[in-house]
C-alpha positions as CSV (number, residue, x, y, z in Angstrom):
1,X,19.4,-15.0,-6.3
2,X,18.6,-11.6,-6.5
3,X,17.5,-9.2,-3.4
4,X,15.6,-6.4,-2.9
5,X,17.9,-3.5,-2.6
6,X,15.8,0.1,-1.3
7,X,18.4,2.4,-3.6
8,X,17.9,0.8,-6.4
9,X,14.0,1.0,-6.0
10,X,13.9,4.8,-5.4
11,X,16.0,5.3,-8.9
12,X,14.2,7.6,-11.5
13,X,15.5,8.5,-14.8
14,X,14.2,9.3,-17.9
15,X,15.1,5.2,-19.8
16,X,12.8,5.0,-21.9
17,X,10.5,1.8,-20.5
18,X,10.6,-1.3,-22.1
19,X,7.3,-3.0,-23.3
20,X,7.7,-6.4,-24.2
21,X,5.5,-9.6,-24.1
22,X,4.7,-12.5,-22.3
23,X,6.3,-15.5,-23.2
24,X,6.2,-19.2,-21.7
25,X,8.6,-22.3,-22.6
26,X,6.4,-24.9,-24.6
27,X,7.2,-27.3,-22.2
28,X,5.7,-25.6,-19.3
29,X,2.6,-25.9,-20.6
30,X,1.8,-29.4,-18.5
31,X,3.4,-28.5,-15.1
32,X,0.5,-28.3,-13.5
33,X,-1.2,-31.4,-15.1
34,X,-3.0,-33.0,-12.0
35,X,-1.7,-30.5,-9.7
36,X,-3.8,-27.9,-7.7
37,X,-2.9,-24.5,-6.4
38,X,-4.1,-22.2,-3.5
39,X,-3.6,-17.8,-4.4
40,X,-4.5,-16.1,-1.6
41,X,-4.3,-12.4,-2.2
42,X,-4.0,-8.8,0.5
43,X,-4.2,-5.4,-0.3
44,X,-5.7,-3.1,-3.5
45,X,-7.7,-3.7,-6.5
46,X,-4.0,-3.7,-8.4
47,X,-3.0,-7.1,-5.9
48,X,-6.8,-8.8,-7.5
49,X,-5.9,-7.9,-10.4
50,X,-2.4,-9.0,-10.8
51,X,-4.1,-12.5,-8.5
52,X,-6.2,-12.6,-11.9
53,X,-3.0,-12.5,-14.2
54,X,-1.1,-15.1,-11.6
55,X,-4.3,-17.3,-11.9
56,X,-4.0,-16.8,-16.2
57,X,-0.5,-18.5,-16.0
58,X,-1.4,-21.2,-13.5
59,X,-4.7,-22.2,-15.7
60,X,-2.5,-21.9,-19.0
61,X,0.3,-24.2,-17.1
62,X,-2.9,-26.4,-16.8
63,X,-3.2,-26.4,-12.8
64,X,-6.1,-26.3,-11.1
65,X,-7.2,-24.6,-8.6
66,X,-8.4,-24.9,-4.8
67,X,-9.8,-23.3,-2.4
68,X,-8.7,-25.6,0.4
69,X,-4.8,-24.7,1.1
70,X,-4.2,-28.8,2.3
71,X,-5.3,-29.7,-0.7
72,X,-3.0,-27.9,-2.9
73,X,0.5,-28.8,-4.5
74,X,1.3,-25.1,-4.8
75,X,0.7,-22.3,-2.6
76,X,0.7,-18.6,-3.5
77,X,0.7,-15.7,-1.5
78,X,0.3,-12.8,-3.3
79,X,1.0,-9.8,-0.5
80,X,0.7,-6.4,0.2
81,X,2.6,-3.8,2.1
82,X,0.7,-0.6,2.7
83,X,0.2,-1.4,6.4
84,X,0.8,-3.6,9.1
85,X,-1.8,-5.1,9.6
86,X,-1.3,-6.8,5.7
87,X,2.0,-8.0,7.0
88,X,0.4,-9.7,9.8
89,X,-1.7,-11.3,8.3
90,X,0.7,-12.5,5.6
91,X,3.3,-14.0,8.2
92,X,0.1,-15.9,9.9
93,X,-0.6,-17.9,7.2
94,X,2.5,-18.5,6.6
95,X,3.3,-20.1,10.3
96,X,0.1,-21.8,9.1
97,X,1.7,-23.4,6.2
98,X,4.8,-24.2,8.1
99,X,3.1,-27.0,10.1
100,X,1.1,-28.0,6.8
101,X,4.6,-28.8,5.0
102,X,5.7,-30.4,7.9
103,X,3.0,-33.0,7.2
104,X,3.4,-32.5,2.9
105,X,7.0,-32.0,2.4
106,X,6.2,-32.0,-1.5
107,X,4.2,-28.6,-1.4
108,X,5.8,-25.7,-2.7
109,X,5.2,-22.4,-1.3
110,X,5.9,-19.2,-2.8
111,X,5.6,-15.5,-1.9
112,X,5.0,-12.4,-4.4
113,X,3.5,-9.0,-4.3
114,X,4.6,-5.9,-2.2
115,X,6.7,-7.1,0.8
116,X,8.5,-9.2,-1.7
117,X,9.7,-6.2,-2.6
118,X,10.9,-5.0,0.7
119,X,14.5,-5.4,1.9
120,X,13.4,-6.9,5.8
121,X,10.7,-9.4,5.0
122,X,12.7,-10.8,2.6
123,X,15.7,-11.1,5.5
124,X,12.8,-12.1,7.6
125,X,11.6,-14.7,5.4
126,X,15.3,-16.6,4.6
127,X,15.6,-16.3,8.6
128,X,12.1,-17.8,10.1
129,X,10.7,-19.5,7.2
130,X,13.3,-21.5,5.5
131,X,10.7,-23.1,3.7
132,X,9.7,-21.2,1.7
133,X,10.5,-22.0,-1.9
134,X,10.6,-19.0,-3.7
135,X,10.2,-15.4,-3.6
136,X,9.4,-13.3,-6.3
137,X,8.1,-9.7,-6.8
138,X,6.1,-7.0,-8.3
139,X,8.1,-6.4,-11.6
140,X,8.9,-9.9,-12.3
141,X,5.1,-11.8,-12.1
142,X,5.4,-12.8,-15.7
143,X,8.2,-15.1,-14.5
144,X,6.0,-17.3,-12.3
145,X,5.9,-20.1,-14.5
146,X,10.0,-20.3,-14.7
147,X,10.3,-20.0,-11.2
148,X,8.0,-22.6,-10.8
149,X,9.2,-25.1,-12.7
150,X,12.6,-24.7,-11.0
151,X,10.9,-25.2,-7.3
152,X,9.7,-28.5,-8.2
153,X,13.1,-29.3,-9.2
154,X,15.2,-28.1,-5.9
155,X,13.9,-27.1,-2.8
156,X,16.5,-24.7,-1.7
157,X,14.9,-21.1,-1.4
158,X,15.3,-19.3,-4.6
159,X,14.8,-15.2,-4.3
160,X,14.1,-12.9,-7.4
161,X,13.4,-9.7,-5.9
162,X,14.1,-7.1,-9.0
163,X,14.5,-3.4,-7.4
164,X,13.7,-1.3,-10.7
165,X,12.1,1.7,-11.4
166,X,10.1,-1.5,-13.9
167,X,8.9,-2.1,-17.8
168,X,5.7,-3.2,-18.7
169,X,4.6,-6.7,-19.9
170,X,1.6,-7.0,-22.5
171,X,-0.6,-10.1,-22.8
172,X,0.0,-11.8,-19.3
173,X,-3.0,-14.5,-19.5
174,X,-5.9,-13.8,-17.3
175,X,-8.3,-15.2,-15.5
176,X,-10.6,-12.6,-14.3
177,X,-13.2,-13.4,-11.0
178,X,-15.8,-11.7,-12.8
179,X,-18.1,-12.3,-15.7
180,X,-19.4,-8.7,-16.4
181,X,-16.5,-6.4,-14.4
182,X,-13.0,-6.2,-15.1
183,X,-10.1,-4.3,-14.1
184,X,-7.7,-2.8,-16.8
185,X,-4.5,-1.7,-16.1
186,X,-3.2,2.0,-17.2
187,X,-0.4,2.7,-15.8
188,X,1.8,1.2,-13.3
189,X,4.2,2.6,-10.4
190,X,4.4,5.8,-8.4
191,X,6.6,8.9,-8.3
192,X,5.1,10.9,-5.4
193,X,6.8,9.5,-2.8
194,X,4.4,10.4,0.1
195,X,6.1,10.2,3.0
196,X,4.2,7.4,4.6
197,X,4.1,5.4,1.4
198,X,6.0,2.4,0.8
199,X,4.5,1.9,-3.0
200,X,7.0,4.0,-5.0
201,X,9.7,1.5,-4.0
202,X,7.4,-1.8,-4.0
203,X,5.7,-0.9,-7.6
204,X,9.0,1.5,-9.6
205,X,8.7,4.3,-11.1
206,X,5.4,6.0,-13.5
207,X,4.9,3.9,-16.6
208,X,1.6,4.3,-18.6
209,X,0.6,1.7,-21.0
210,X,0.2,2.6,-24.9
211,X,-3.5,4.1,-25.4
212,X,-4.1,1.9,-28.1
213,X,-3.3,-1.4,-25.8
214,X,-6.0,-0.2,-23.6
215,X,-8.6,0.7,-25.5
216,X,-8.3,-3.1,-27.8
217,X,-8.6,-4.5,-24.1
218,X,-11.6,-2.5,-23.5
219,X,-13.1,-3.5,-27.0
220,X,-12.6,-6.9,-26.4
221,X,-14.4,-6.8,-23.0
222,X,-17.0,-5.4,-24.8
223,X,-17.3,-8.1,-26.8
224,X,-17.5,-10.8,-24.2
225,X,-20.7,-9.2,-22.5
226,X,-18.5,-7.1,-19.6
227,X,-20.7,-4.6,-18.1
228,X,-18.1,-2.1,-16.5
229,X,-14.2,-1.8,-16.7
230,X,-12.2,-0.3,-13.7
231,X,-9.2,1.6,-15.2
232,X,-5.9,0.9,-12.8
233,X,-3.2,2.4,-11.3
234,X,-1.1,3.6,-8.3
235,X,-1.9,7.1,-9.0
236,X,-4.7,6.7,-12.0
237,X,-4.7,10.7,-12.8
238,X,-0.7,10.9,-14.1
239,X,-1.7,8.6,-16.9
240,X,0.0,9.4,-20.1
241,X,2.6,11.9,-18.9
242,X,5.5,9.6,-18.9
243,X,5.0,8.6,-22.6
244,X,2.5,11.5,-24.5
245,X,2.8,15.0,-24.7
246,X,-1.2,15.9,-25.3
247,X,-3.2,12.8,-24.1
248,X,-3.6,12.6,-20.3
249,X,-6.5,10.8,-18.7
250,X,-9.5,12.7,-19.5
251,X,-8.8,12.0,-23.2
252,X,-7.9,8.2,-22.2
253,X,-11.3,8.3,-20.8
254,X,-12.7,10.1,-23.9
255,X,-11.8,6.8,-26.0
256,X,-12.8,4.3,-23.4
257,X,-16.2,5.5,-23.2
258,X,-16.5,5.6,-27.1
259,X,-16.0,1.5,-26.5
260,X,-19.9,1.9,-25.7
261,X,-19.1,-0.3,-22.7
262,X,-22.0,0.7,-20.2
263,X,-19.7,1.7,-17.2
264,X,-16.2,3.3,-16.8
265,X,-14.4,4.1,-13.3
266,X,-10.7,4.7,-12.8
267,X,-9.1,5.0,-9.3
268,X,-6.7,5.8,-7.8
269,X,-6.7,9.2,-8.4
270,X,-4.5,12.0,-6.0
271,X,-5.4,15.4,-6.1
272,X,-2.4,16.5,-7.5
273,X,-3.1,15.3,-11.1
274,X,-7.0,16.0,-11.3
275,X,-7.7,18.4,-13.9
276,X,-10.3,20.9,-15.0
277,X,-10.7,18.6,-18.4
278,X,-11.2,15.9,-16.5
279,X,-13.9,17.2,-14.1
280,X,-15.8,18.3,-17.8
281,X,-15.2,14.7,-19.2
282,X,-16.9,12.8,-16.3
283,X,-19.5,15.4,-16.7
284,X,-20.7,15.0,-19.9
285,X,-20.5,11.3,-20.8
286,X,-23.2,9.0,-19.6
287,X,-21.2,5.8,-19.2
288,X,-17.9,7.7,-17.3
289,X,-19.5,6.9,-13.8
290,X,-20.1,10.0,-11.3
291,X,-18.1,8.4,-8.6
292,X,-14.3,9.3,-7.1
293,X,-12.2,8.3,-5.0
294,X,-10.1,11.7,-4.3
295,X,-8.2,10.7,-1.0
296,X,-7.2,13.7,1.3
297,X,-5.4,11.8,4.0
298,X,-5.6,15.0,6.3
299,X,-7.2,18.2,7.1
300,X,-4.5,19.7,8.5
301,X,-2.1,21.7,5.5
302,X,0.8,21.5,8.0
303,X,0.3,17.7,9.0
304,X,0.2,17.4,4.0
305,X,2.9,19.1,3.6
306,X,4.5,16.7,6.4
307,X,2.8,13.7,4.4
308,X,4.5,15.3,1.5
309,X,1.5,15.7,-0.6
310,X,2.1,18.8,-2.5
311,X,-1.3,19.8,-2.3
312,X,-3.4,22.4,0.9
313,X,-6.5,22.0,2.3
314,X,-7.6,25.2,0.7
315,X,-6.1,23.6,-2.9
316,X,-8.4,19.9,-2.0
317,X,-11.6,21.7,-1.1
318,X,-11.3,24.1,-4.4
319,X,-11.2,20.6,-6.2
320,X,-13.9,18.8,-4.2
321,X,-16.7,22.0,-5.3
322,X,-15.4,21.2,-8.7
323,X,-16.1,17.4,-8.4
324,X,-19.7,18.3,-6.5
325,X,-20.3,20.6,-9.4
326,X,-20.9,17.1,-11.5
327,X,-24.9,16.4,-10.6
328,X,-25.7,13.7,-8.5
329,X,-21.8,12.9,-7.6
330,X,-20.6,10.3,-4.9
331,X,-16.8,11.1,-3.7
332,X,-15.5,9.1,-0.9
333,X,-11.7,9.3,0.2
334,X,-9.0,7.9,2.7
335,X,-7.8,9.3,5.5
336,X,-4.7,8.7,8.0
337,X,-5.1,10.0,12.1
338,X,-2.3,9.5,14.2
339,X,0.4,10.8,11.8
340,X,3.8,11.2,13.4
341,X,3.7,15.2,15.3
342,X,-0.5,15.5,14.4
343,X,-1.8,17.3,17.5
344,X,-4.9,18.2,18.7
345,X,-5.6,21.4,16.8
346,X,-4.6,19.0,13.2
347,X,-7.0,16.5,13.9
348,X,-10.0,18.7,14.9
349,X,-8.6,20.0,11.2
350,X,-9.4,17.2,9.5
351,X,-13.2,16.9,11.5
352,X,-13.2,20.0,10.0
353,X,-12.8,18.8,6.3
354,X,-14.7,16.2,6.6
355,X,-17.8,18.3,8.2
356,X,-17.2,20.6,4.9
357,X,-17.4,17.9,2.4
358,X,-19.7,14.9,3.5
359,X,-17.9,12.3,1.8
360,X,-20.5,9.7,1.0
361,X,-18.0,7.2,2.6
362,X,-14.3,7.0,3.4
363,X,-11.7,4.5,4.5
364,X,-9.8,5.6,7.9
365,X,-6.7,4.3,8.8
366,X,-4.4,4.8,12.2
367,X,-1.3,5.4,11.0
368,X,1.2,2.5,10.1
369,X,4.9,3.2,9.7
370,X,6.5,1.7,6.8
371,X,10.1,0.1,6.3
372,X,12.5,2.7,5.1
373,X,10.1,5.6,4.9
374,X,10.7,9.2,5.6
375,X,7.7,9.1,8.0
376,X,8.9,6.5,10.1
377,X,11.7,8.6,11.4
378,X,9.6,10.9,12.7
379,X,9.1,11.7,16.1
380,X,5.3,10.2,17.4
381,X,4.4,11.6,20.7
382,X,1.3,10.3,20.2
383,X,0.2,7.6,22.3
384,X,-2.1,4.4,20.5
385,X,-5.1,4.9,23.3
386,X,-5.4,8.9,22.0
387,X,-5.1,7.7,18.3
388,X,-7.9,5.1,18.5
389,X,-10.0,7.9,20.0
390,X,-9.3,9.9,17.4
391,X,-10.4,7.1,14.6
392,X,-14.0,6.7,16.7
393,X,-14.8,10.3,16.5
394,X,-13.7,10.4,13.0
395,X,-15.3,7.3,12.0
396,X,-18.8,8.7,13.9
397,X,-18.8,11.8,11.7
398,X,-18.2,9.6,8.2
399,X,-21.0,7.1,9.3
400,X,-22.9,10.1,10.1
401,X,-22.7,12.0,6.3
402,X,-22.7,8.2,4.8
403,X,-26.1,7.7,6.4
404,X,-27.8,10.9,5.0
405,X,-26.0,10.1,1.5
406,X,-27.7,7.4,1.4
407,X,-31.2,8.9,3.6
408,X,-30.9,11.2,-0.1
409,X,-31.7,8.3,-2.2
410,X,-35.0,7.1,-0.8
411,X,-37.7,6.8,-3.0
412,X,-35.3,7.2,-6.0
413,X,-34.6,4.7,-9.2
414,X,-31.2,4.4,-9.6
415,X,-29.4,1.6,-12.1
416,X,-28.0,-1.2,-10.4
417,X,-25.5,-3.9,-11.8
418,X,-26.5,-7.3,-10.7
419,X,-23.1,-9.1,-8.9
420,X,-24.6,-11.8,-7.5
421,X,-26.8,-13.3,-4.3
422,X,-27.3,-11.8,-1.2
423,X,-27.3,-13.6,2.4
424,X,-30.7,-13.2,3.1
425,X,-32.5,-16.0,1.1
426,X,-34.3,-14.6,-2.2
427,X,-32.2,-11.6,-2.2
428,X,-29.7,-10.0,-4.9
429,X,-26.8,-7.7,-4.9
430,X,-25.3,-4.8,-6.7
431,X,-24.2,-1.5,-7.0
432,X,-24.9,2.0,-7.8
433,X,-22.9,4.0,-10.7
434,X,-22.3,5.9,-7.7
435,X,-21.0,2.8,-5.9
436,X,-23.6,2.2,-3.2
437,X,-24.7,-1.6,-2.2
438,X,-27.7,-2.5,-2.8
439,X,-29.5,-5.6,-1.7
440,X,-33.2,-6.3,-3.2
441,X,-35.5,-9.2,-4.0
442,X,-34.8,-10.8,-7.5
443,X,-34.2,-14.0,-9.4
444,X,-30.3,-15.1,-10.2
445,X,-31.0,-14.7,-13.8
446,X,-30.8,-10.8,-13.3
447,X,-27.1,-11.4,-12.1
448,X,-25.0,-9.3,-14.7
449,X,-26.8,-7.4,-15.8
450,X,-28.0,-3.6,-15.2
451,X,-31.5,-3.4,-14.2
452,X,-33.5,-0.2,-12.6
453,X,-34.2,-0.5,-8.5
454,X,-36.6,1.7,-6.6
455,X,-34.5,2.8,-3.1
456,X,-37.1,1.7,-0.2
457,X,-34.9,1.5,2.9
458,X,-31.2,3.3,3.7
459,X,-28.8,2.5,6.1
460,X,-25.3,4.0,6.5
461,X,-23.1,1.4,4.7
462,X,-26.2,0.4,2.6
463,X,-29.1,0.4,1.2
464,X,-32.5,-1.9,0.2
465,X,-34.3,-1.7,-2.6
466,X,-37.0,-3.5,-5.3
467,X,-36.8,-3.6,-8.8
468,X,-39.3,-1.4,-11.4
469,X,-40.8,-3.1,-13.9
């Protein structure tokens, strides 16, 4: 048994990382033979993704899976950490499954992901649910199919929680939920240690993969048909400087789009790490899209440098009228109200900001504090009732600039890849380079692929269109 241990997690050196590859005993390979699992999966695009490689060990172990939980032999949580909220709902379905294995004592239930990785719900967990079978977390996935085969073996809890700063594992099988998008990992971890942020201890410490391992996964995308890649990490921008000393992201990006696959984001990026060269690289290759997700968190400089994100507002904006310098640009962010000591004066900041830039669309948060963070010892004199006030005006203002975004693109032909049907019968769905929904009459044939669509009607979180001939 191995816990989580907070110290351990906040270790950086300069180890060199260790890059090794999958590997799976020969006779694990039927475990799953007429067995079924349930994955469900909280949190960020790196969660789905690691769901996908989760789901590529389970298929390879030859389960299948299910989408209805009381139908399943094994159940997988996969869970995330950045808020609350995440945890809630993660401990809900789990006093869900309680009274499920009450009824099918033979199910075996694990838990993996981000609170794996935290000290409390682990303590939690061997407290309240006793059940559980295993526990395993963000540096250790490769390991599923081990751990697995030794829950159906014993049903005492087994915990393998490694707190690491983290190597990387190459050719985890995957099976990816889409036909024509993927996500690629570039790098994995996080050494800013924001304040609020709970991810540099859940995911270790900045580890980008080798260059040429991406770009072969790219090529073989290409090869099976995939549409658009999504490069990944924690903080997408510090690719490279753990392991090159001349090849950052915008040349990363250079080789991706010589791939010739048609579309190319990368998020998360943090202000910090966004270059000049990488403002000209979006800007002059067709298939780099011109969309980013540049999160600010606050308006206020006093309430960043609290946050602990080594950047100003005057430093942000400088960046942002780089970024809008790119023609025809979409930039959407996050941003956090309520944080611990923000006042009045901070928050009318950050109206400020946002009045200033007109992000086409942004994700606002209350603020959540977070096990063992330097944030959550901070004094918060500010009551819930004033801090959901504060969301509804902010959240009024970004509705308000995402509507005339999209009021901007009436009447325009914009390329659209095809993800699938829409709820209103007759109708597809897709997306903008510029990542704005689109829904617009069209046979199912047309799903996957990119196809041109005339903008006819906006509305603030999106918009409806028709195809040109």
């Amino acid at each position: 048994m191995e816990m989580p241990d907070y110290k351990l997690a906040r270790k950086r050196s300069k180890d060199k990382v260790e890059i090794r590859d999958f590997k799976i005993d020969k006779d694990l390979l039927e475990l799953g033979l007429n067995k079924k699992f349930f994955l469900k999966t909280y949190g960020c695009q790196m969660n789905e993704h690691d769901s996908e490689n989760l789901r590529g060990m389970l298929h390879l172990m030859n389960f299948s899976e299910t989408l209805d939980m009381e139908d399943a032999d094994f159940i997988l949580l996969n869970t995330c950490s950045i808020r609350e909220n995440a945890h809630n709902k993660a401990f809900g379905l789990l006093g869900r499954i309680k009274h499920l294995k009450e009824s099918k004592k033979d199910i075996v239930v694990a838990l993996c992901g981000c609170m794996a990785q935290e000290e409390g719900v682990v303590e939690e967990i061997k407290k309240k649910y006793k059940f559980v079978n295993f526990v395993f977390g963000t540096h250790n996935i490769d390991k599923l199919p081990k751990l697995l085969a030794n829950s159906f073996k014993t049903s005492k809890l087994d915990i393998e929680v490694k707190s690491c700063e983290g190597d990387i594992v190459e050719n985890i099988p995957v099976t990816r939920e889409n036909k024509f998008k993927a996500y690629v990992n570039i790098i994995y971890g996080c050494d800013k240690f924001c304040t609020y942020c709970i991810v540099p201890y859940t995911r270790g410490k900045q580890r980008s993969r080798k260059r040429e391992d991406i770009i072969h996964e790219v090529e073989e995308l290409v090869k099976d048909g995939y549409q658009e890649v999504t490069l990944l990490g924690q903080n997408v921008n510090a690719y490279g400087k753990d392991l090159y000393d001349d090849y950052d992201l915008s040349n990363l990006l250079v080789d991706v789009a010589k791939t010739n696959i048609p579309r190319i984001r990368f998020i998360t990026s943090h202000p910090w790490d966004f270059t000049d060269n990488l403002v000209e690289v979006i800007k002059h290759h067709d298939n780099i899209v011109n969309f980013v997700h540049l999160p600010v968190q606050s308006g206020s400089t006093r309430i960043l440098k609290l946050m602990g994100r080594r950047y100003t507002k005057e430093s942000y904006l400088e960046l942002f009228k780089k970024l809008r310098s790119i023609p025809g640009i979409s930039i959407t962010t996050d941003i956090i109200v309520g944080f611990p000591g923000e006042t009045v004066e901070d928050f009318k900041e950050t109206l400020d900001l946002v009045n200033e830039c007109k992000f086409d669309s942004a994700f606002t948060f209350i603020y959540s504090p977070r096990e063992n963070t330097p944030a959550a010892k901070l004094v918060d004199n500010t009551t819930l009732e004033e801090k959901e006030e504060r969301l509804y005006k902010l959240n009024e203002l970004i509705n308000k600039y995402s509507k005339e975004s999209n009021d901007k693109m009436l009447d325009n032909v914009y390329t659209v890849l095809v993800e699938g049907t829409s709820t209103k019968e007759g109708n597809l769905f897709g997306y903008t380079e510029t990542n704005k929904l689109v829904n617009f009459p069209g046979k199912i044939d047309l799903i996957g692929k990119i196809v041109p669509v005339k903008i006819t009607s906006a509305k603030s979180f999106s918009l409806d269109g028709e195809i040109v001939e």
